[in-house]
C-alpha positions in Angstrom: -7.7 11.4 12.0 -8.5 15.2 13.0 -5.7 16.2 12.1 -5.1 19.7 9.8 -2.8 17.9 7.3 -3.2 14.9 5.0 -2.6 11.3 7.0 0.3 10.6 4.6 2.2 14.0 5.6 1.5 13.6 9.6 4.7 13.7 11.8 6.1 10.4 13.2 9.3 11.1 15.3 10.4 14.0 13.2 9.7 12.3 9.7 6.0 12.7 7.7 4.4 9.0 7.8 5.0 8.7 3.5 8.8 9.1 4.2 9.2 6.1 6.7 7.3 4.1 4.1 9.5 4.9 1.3 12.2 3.6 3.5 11.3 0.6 4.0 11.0 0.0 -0.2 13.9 1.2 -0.6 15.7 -0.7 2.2 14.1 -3.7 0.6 14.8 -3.1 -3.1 17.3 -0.5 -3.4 17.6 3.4 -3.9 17.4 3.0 -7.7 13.7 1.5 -7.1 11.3 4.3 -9.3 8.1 5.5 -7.3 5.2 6.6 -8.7 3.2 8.4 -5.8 -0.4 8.9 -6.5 -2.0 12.2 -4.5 -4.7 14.4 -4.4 -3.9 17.3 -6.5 -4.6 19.8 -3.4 -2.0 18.1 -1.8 0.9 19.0 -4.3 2.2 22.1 -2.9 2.3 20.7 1.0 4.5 17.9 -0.4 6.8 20.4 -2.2 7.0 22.1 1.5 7.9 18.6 3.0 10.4 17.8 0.9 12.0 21.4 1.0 12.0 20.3 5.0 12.8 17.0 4.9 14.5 16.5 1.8 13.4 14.6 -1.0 11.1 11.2 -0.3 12.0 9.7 -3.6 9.8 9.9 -5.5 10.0 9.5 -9.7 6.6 11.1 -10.8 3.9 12.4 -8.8 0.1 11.5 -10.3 -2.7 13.7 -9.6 -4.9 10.6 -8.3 -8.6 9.6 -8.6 -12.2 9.3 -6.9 -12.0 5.9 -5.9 -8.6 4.0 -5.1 -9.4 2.4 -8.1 -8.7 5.6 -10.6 -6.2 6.8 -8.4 -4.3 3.0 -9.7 -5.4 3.8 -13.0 -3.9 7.3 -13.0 -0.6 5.5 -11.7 -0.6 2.6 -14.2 -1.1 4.8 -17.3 2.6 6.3 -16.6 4.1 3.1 -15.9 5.4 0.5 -18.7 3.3 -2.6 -20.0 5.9 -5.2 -18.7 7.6 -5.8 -15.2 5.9 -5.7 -11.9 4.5 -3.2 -10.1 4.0 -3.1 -6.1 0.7 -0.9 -5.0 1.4 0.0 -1.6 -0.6 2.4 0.8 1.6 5.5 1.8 -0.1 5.1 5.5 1.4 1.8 6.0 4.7 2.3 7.5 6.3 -0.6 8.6 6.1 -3.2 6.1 8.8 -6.0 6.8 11.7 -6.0 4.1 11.3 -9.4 3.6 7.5 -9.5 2.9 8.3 -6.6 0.5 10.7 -9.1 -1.1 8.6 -12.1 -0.7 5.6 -10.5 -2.7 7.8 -8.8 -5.7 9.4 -12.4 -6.2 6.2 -13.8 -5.8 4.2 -11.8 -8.4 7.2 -12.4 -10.6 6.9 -16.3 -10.8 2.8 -16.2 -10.5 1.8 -12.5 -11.5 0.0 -11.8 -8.3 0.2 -11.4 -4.4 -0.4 -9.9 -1.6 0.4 -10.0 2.4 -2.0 -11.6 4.5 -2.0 -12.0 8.4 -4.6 -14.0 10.6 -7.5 -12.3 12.2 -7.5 -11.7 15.6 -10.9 -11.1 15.9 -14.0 -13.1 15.7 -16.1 -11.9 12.8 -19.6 -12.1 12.1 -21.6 -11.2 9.0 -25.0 -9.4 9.9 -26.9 -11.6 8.0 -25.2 -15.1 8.0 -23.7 -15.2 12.0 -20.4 -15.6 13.1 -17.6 -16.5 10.1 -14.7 -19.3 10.9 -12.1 -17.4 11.7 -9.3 -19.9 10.8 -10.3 -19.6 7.4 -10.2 -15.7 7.4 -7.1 -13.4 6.5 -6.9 -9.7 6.7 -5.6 -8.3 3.7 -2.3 -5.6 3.8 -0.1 -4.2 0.7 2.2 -4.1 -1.2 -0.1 -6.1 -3.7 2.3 -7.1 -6.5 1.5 -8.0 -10.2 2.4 -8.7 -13.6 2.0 -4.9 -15.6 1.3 -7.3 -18.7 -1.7 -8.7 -17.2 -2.7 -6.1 -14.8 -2.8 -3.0 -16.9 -5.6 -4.5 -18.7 -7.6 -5.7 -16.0 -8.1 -1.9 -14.8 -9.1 -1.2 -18.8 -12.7 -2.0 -17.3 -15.7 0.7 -15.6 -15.4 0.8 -11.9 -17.6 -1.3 -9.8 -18.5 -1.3 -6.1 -16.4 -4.5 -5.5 -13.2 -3.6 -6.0 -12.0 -3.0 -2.9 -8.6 -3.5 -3.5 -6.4 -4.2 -6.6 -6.3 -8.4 -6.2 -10.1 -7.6 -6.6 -9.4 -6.1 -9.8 -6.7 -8.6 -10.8 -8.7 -11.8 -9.7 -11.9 -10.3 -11.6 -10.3 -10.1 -14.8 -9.5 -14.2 -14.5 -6.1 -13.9 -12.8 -5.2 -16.2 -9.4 -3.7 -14.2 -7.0 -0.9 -15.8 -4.4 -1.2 -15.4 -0.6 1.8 -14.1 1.2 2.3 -14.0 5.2 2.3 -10.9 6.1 3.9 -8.8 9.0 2.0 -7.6 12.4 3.5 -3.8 12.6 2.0 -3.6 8.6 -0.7 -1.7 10.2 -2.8 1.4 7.7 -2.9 4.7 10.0 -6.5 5.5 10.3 -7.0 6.8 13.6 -5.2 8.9 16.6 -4.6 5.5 18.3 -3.4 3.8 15.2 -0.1 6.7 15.5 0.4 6.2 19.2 0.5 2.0 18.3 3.1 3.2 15.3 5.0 4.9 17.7 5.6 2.2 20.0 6.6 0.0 16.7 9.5 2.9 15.6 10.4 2.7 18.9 10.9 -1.0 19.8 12.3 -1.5 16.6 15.3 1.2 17.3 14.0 4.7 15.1 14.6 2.2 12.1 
């Protein structure tokens, strides 16, 4: 990002990035909703800084988080309960649509698992194998939503390269996972040009 501050605490008209995410959850499930936010420890002072600026994010617990998103999850599962669901989002995501917030709680409710998908835009090819179908592809966004009761113990396992997300995890311990459609302005801040896209979302959707 080259930026001097973590890409969670960046500025986006006026508010740091994790702050117009927590709005959105709790637009979509209420101001009682707890948050566990899982951060580098190095990080924990700046946030106390933010907040004193901004006033508080909501937050329940903070985690000191992992080397690998995967014990970072870990580290966040291990303080929450063994029953109920749990929605894993990425604090540099924004603009998830309240009703695909909704859709994937309810739906890992009734099936313990999903996650927001969108189309791919692009073609995609493998190196090895050539060009993949793309009307069979789907990017992958969060929140991913689970069961606790079955998802706490699918993380009770080493880490391997191939969990590259948490339905990885899930759908490696035996569980299916549902497929949610997802929301185009759900986009992960990675890059300059990914804030400058962000900032023509806030905008057309009215500093909401």
């Amino acid at each position: 990002m080259q930026a001097p501050t973590a890409k969670q605490f960046i500025a986006l008209e006026g508010l740091p990035l994790l702050w117009w995410t927590l709005r959105r959850f709790r637009e979509a499930l209420g101001d009682a909703l707890p948050v566990t936010l899982v951060l580098y420890p190095g990080l924990f002072d700046e946030f106390a800084v933010l907040e004193a600026q901004h006033g508080p994010a909501g937050i329940t617990r903070i985690v000191p988080g992992g080397a690998e998103r995967f014990h970072s999850v870990q580290a966040g599962l291990a303080e929450l309960p063994d029953h109920g669901v749990v929605g894993i989002h990425d604090a540099v995501r924004p603009f998830p649509d309240v009703s695909v917030i909704r859709s994937c709680f309810a739906s890992a409710a009734s099936t313990g698992g999903a996650i927001p998908v969108v189309p791919v835009k692009d073609s995609i090819r493998d190196l090895h194998a050539g060009p993949l179908e793309r009307a069979s592809l789907r990017a992958v966004q969060t929140p991913q939503c689970f069961d606790l009761a079955r998802l706490k113990p699918a993380y009770a396992v080493p880490y391997e390269d191939r969990f590259t997300d948490d339905a990885s995890v899930f759908e490696a311990a035996g569980h299916p996972v549902e497929l949610v459609p997802g929301n185009s302005h759900n986009i992960k801040i990675t890059t300059p040009e990914d804030l400058l896209v962000a900032r023509a979302f806030l905008q057309s959707e009215g500093g909401h």
